[in-house]
N, CA, C and O of each residue as an XYZ file, in Angstrom:
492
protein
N      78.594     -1.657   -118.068
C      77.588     -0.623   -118.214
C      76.247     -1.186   -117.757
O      75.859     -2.290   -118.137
N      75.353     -0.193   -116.708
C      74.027     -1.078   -116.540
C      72.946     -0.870   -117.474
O      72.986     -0.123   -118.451
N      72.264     -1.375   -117.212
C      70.926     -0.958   -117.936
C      70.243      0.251   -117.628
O      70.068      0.812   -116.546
N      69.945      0.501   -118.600
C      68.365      2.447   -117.499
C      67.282      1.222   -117.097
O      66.667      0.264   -117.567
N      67.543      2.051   -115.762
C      66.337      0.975   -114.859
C      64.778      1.565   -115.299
O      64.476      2.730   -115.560
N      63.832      0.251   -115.287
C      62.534      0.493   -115.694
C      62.003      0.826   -114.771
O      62.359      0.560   -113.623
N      60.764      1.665   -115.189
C      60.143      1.958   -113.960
C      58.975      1.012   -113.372
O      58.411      1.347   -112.331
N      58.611     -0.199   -114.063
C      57.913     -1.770   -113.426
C      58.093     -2.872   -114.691
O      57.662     -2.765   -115.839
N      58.562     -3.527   -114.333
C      58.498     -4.652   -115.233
C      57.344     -5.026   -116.041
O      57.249     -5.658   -117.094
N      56.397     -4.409   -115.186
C      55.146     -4.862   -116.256
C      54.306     -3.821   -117.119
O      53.177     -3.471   -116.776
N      54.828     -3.435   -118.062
C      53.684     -2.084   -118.838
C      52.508     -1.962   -118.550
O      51.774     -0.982   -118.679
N      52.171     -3.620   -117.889
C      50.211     -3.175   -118.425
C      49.889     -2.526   -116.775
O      48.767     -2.203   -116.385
N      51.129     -2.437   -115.977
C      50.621     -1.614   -114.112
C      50.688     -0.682   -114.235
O      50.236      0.026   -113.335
N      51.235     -0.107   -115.304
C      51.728      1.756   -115.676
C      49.920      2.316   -115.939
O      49.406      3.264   -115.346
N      49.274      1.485   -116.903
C      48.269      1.664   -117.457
C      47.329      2.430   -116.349
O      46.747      3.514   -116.321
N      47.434      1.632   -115.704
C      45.955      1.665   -114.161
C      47.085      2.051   -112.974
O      48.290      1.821   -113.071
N      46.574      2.540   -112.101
C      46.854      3.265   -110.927
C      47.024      1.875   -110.051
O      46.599      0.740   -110.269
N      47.807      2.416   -108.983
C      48.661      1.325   -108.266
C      49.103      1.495   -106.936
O      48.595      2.505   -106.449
N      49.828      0.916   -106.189
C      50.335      0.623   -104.477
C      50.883      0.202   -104.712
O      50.620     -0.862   -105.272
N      52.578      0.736   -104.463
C      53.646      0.168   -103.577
C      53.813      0.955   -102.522
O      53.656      2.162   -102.343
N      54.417     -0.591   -101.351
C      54.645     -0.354   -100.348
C      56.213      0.095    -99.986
O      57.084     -0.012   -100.850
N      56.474      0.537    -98.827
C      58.058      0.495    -98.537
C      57.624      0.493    -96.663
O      56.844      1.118    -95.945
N      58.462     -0.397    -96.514
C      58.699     -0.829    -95.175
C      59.504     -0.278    -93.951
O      60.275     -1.093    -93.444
N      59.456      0.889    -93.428
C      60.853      1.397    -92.550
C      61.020      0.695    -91.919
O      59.999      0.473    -91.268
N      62.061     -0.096    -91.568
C      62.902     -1.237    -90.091
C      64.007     -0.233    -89.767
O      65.064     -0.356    -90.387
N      63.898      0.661    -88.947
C      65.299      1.163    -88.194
C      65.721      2.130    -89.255
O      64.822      2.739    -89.835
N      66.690      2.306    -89.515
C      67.598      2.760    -90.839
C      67.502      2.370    -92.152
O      67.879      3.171    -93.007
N      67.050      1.238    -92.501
C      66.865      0.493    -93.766
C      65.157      0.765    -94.265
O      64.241      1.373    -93.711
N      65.210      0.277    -95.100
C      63.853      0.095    -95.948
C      63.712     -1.253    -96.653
O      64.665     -1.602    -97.349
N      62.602     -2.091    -96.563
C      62.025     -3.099    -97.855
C      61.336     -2.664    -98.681
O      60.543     -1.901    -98.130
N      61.151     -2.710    -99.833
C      60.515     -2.461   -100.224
C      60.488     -3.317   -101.749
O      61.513     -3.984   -101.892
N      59.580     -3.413   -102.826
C      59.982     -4.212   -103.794
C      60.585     -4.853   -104.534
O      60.313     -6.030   -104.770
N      61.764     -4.058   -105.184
C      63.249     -4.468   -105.477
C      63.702     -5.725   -104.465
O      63.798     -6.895   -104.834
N      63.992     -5.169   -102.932
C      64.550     -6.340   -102.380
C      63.747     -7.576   -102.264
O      64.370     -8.626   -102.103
N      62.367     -7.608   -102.326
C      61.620     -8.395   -101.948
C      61.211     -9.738   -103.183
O      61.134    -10.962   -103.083
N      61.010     -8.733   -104.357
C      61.557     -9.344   -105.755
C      63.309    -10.195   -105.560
O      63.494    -11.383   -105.824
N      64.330     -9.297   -105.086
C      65.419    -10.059   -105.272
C      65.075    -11.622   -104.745
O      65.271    -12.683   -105.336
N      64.571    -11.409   -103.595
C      64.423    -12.508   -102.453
C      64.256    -13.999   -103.021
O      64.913    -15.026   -102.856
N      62.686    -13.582   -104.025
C      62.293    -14.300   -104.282
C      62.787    -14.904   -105.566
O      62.596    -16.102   -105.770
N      63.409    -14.155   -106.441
C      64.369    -14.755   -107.517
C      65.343    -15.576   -106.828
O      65.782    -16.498   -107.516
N      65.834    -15.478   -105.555
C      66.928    -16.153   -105.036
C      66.306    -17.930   -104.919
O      66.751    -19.048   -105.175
N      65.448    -17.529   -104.552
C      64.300    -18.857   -103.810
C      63.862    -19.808   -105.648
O      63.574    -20.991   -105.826
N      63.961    -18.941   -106.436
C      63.444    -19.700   -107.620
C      64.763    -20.259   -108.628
O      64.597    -21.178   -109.430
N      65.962    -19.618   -108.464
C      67.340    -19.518   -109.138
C      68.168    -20.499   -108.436
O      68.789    -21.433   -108.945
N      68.063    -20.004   -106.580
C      69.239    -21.038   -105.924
C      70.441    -20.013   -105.781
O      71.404    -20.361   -105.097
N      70.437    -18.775   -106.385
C      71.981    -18.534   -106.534
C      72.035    -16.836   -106.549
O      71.586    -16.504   -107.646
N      72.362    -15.772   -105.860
C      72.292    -14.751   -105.915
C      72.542    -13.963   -107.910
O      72.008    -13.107   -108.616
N      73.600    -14.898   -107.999
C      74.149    -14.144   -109.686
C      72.996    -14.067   -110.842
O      72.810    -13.266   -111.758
N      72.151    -15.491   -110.319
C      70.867    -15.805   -111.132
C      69.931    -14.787   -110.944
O      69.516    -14.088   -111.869
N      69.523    -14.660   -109.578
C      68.706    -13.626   -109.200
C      69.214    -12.370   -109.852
O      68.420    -11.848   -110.634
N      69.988    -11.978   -109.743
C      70.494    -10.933   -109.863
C      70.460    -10.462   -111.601
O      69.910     -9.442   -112.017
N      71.179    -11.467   -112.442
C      70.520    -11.688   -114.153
C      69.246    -11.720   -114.784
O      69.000    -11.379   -115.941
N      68.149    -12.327   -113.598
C      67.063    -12.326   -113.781
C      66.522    -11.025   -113.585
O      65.553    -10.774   -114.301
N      66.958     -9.978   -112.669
C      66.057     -8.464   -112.335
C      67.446     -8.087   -113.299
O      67.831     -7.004   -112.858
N      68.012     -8.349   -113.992
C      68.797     -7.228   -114.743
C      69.395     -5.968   -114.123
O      69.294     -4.777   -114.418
N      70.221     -6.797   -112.918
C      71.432     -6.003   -112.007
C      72.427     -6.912   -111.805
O      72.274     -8.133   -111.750
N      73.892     -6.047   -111.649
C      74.987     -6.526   -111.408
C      75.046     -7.491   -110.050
O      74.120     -7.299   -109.262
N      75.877     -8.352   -109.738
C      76.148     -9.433   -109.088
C      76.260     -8.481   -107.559
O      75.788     -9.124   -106.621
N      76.698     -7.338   -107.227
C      77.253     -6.595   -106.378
C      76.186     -5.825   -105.682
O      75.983     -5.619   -104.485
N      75.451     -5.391   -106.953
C      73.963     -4.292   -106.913
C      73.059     -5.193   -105.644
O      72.752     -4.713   -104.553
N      72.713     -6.738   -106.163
C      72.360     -7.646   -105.826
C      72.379     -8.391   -104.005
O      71.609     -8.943   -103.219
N      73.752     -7.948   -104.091
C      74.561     -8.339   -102.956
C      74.369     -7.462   -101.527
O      74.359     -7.619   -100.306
N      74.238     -6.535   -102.453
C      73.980     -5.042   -101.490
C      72.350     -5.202   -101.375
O      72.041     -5.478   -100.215
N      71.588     -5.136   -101.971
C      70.191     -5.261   -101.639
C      70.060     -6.171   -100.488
O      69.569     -5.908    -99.391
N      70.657     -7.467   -100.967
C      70.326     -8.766   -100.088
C      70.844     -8.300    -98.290
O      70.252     -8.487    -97.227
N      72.060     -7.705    -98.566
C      72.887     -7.359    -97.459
C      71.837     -6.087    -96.376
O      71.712     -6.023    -95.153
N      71.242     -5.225    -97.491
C      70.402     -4.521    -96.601
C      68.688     -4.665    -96.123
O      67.944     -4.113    -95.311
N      68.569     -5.934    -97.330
C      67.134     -6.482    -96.325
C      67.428     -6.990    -95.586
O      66.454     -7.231    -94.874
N      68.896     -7.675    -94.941
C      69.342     -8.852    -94.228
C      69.144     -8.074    -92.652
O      68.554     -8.526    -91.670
N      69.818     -6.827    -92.798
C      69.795     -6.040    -91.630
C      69.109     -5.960    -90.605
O      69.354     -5.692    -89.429
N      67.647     -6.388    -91.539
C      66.115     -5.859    -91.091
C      65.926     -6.823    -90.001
O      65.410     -6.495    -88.933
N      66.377     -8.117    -90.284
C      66.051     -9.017    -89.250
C      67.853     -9.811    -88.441
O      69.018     -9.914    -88.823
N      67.256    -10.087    -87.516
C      68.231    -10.723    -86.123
C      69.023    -12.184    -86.536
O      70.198    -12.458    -86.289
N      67.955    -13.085    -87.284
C      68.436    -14.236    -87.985
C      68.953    -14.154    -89.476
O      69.204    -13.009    -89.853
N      69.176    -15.275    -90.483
C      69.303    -15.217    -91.815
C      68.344    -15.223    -92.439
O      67.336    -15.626    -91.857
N      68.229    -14.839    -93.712
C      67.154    -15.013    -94.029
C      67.355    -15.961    -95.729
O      66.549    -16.251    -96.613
N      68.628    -16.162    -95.574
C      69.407    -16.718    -96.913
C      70.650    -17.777    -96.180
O      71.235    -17.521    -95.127
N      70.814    -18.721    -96.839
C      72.549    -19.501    -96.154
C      72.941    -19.513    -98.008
O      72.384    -19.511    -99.106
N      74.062    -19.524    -97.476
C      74.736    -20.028    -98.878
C      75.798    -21.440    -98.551
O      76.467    -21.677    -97.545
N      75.610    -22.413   -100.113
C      76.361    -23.595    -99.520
C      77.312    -23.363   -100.318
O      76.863    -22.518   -101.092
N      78.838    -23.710   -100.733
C      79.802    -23.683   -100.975
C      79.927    -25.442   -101.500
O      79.660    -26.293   -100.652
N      80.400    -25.952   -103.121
C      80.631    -27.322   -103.375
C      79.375    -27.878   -103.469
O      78.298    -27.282   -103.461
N      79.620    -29.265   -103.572
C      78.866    -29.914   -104.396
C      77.383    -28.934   -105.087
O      77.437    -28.082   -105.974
N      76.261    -29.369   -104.400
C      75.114    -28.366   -105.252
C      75.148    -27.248   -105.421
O      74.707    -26.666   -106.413
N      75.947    -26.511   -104.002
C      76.324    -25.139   -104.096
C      75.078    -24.382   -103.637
O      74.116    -24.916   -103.084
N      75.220    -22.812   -103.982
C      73.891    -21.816   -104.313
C      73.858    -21.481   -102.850
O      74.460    -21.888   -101.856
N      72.863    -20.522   -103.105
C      72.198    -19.868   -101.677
C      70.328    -19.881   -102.087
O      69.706    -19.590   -103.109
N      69.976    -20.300   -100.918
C      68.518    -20.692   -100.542
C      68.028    -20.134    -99.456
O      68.841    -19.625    -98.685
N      66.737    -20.093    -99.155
C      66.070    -19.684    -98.152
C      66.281    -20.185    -97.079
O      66.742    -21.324    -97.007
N      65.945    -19.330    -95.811
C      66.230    -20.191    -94.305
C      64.197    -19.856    -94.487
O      63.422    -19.316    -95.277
N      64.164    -20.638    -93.112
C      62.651    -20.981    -92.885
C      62.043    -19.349    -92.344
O      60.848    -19.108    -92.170
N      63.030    -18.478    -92.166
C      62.416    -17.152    -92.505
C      62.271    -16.016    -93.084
O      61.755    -14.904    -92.983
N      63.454    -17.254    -94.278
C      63.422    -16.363    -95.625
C      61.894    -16.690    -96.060
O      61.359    -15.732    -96.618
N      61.138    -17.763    -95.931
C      60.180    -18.224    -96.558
C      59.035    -17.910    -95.871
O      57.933    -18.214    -96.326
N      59.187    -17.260    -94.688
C      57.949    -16.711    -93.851
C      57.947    -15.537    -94.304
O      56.922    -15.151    -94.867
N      58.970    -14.740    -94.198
C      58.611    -13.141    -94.688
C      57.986    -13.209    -95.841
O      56.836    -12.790    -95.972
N      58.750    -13.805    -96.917
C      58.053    -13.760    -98.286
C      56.846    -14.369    -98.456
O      56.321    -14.241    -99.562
N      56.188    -15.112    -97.472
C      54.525    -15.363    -97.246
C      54.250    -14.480    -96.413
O      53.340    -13.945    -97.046
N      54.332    -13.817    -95.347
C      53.804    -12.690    -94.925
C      53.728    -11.376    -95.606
O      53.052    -10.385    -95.331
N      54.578    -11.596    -96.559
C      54.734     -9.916    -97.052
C      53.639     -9.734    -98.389
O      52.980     -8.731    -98.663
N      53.686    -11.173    -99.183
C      52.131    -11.738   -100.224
C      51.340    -10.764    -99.376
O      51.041     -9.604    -99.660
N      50.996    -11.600    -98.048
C      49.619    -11.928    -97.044
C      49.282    -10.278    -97.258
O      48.377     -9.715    -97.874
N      50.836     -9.580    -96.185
C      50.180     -8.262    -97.015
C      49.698     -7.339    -97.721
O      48.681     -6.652    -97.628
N      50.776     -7.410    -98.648
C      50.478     -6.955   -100.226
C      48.630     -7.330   -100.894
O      47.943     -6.750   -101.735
N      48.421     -8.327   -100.183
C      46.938     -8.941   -100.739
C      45.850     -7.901   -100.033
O      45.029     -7.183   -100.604
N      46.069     -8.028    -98.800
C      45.382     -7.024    -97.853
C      45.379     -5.940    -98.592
O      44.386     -5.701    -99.279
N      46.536     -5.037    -98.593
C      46.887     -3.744    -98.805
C      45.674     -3.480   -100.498
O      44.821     -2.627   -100.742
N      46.137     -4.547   -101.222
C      45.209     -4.625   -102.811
C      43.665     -4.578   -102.210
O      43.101     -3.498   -102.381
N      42.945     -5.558   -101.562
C      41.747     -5.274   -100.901
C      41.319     -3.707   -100.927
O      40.689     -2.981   -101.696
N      42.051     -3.551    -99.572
C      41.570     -2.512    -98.970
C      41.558     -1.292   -100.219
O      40.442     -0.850   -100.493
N      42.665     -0.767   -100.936
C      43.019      0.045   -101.897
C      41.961     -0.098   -103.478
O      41.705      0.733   -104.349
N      41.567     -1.497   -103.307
C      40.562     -1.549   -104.602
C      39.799     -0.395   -105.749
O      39.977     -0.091   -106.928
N      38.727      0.082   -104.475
C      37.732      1.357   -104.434
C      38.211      2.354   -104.716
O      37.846      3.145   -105.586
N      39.328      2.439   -103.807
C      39.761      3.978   -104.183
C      40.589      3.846   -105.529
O      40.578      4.563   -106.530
N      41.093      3.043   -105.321
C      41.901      2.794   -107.397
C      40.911      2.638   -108.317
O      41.073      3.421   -109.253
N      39.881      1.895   -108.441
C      38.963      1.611   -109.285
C      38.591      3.233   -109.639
O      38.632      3.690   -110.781
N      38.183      4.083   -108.308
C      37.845      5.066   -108.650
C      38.656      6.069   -109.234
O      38.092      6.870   -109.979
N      40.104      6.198   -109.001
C      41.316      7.038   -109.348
C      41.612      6.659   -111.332
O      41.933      7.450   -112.219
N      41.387      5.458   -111.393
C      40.789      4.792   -112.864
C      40.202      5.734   -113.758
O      40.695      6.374   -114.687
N      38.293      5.659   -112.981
C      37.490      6.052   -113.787
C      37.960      7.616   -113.919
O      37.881      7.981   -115.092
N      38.474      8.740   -112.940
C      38.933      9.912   -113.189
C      39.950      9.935   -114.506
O      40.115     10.871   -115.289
N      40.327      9.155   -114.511
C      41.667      9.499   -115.603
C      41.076      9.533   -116.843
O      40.083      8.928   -117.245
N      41.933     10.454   -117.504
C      41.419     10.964   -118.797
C      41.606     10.175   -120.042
O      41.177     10.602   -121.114
């Protein structure tokens, strides 16, 4: 049985007005979920971890990874099999997930003003 999915992990972003992004590549989409998975992968070593850590099934997980994978021509994950085992970043698993910060930072910039102001409206 899964969990009822939350609508942000963090209560106190519900509070104040906000930006998310979603990415069209072709047919697919990035957008938070996968980008979060990514980076649980990069901190865990191991998709199942990642996957325990956002509180989704091993499969749910698999499928995310499988459809940010799409987005790009190379890997963006290897997995090793024996001794240490796990799956880790390739060197552009670790660029996207610094480019996509880089953006996200931008995107917060620019959006500031108009949130600050969407803020003070609220009742």
């Amino acid at each position: 049985m899964s969990r009822p999915k939350e609508k942000t992990r963090d209560p106190e972003k519900r509070r104040h007005p906000g930006v998310r992004t979603k990415i069209y590549v072709r047919d697919d989409m990035i957008g938070s979920g996968k980008v979060d998975l990514l980076r649980l992968i990069d901190q865990t070593g191991s998709i199942s971890g990642a996957a325990a850590a956002m509180g989704c099934g091993y499969r749910r997980a698999w499928f995310l990874l499988d459809t940010l994978q799409r987005c790009f021509r190379q890997p963006l994950t290897v997995t090793q099999r024996g001794g240490p085992g796990g799956t880790h970043l390739t060197e552009l698993g670790k660029e996207f997930l610094a480019r996509h910060d880089a953006h996200e930072a931008e995107i917060s910039t620019v959006s500031a003003p108009y949130l600050a102001w969407l803020e003070s409206q609220q009742s």
